[in-house]
Each structure stands twice: as structure tokens, then as C-alpha cells.
C-alpha positions in Angstrom: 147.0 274.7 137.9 147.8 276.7 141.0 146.8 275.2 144.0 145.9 278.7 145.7 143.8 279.3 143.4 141.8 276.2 143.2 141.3 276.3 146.8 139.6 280.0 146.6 137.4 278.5 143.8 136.5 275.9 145.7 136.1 277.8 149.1 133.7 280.2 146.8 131.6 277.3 145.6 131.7 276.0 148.8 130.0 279.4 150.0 128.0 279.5 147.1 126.5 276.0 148.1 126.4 276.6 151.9 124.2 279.9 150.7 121.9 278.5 148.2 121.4 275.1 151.6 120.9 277.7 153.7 118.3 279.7 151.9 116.3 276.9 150.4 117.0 273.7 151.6 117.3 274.3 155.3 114.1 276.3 156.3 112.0 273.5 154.7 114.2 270.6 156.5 113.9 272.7 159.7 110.2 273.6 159.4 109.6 269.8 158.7 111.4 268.5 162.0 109.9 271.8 163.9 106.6 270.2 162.8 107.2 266.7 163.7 108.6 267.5 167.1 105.7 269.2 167.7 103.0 266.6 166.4 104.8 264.3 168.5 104.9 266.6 171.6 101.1 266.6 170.9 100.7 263.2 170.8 102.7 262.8 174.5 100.8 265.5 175.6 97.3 263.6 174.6 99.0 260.3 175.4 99.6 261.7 179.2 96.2 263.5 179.2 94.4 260.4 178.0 96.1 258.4 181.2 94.7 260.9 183.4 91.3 260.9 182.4 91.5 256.7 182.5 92.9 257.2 185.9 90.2 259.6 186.7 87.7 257.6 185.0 88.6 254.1 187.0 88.4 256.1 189.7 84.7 257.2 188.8 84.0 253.3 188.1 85.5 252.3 191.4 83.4 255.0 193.3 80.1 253.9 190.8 80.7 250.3 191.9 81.0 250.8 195.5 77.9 253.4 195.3 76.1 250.2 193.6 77.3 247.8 195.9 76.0 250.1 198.7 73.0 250.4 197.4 72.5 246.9 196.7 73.2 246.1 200.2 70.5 248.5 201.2 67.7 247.1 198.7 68.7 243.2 200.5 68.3 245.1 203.5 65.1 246.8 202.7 63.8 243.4 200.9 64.8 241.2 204.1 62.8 244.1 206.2 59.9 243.7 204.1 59.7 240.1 204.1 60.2 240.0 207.8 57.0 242.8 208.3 54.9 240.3 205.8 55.8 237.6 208.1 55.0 239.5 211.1 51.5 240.1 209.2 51.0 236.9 208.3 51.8 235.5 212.1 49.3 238.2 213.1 46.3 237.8 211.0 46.8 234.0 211.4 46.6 234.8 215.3 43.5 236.8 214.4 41.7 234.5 212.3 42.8 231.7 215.2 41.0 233.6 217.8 38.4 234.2 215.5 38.0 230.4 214.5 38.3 229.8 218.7 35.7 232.3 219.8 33.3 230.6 216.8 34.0 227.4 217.9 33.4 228.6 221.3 29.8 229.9 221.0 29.2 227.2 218.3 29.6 224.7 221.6 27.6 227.1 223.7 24.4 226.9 221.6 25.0 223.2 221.5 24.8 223.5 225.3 22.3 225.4 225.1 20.6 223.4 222.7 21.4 219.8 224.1 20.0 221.6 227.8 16.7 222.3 226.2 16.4 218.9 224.4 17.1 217.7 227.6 14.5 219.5 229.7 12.1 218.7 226.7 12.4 214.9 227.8 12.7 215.0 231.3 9.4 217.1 231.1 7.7 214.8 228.7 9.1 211.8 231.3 7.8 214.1 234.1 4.4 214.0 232.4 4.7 210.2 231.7 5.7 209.1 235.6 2.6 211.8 236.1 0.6 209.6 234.4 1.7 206.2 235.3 1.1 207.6 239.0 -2.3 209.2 238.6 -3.2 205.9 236.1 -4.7 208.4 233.7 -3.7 210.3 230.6 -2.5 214.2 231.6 -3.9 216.2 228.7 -0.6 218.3 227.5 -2.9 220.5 226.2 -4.7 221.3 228.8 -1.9 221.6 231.3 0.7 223.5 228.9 0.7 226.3 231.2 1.7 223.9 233.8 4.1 221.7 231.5 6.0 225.3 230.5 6.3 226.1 234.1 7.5 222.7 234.7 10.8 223.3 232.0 11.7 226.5 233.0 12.2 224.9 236.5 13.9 222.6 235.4 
């Protein structure tokens, strides 16, 4: 065998082969790995885009959470304002009902006065009218004289 010659046959299958990979085995191969770098450039793309929203979203909970805390400071506030207004209520219609209580007490003790002054004129009349009679030695007829008795109280 000539060694010349087995190298040209060999060189043409060589060819032969690199032809028939190139035709049919390598645009599958290629289209397969085309395909996969682009799934997984996909997947970094969503994998990056997925941080950013979770940043943005943290951010959105951090912002919702001092909002809340805000407006929970404001309801404690507005509760603490409310409670100190029902106080101040309370203090005042206690003072009321006090002065009310007072000023009933008050002219409760008045007519009692009042009261305890006309008992009193009613016995120092009806002594009046007793000495009267222990001085005259005779009965005064109260009847008789209630012009005179009446008179007699409102002097006194």
C-alpha cells in the first residue's frame, strides 16, 4: 500500500466526515447550546429582576410599616386626647352637679331657717299669750284676739 495514497483517502474521508458534522450534526449541537445560553440568560435576567422588585418591595414594607407606626402614634395620641377631654368632662359636670348639690343644700337650710324662725315665733306668741294670761289672771280667747295674735308674730 502507498502511503500517499492512503493519506489522500484518508484526508477525503476526513472531509467527507467534517462535511456530513458540519451539515447535520453541528446546527443541532449549536442551536441546542444557543438555546440553553439563552434560557439561562433568561433565568439571570429574571433572577436579577426578581431582586429588584424584593428590594423595591422591602422598601414598600419599610415605608408601609413606618406609615403604620405613624399612624399608630397618632390614634395613642388621639385616644390619650380623648380620654383627657372625658376627664375634663367628668371634672366638670362633677363641679356642676357639686354646686348643684351645694346651692340645694343651701336653700334646703334656708327653709329650715325659715321654718325653725316661724316655729319659733309660733311659741313665743303662744308664751306671749300665756304670760298675757298669767298677768291679766284670765283666759285670752285666741279666737277672739287672732287679729291681735297675727299682728303679734309678724312683729316678732
Amino acid at each position: 500500500m502507498n502511503l500517499n495514497l492512503s493519506m489522500w483517502y484518508q484526508a477525503g474521508v476526513f472531509i467527507i466526515l467534517a462535511l456530513f458534522t458540519a451539515k447535520f450534526i453541528w446546527p443541532p449541537v449549536i442551536s441546542a447550546i444557543d438555546e440553553r445560553m439563552k434560557r439561562i440568560a433568561d433565568g439571570l435576567a429574571a433572577a436579577d429582576k426578581g431582586k429588584a422588585e424584593m428590594v423595591a418591595a422591602e422598601k414598600r414594607i419599610q415605608a408601609e410599616m413606618a406609615k403604620a407606626g405613624e399612624e399608630g402614634k397618632q390614634r395613642v395620641a388621639n385616644a390619650e386626647k380623648h380620654a383627657a377631654q372625658i376627664v375634663e368632662e367628668a371634672r366638670n359636670t362633677a363641679a356642676a352637679e357639686a354646686a348643684r348639690i351645694i346651692a340645694a343644700a343651701k336653700a334646703d337650710a334656708e327653709n329650715q331657717v325659715t321654718k325653725a324662725r316661724e316655729e319659733l315665733r309660733d311659741q313665743v306668741a303662744t308664751l306671749a299669750v300665756k304670760g298675757a294670761e298669767q298677768i291679766l289672771k284670765r283666759e285670752v280667747n285666741a279666737s277672739a284676739h287672732a287679729d291681735l295674735l297675727n299682728q303679734l308674730k309678724t312683729e316678732l
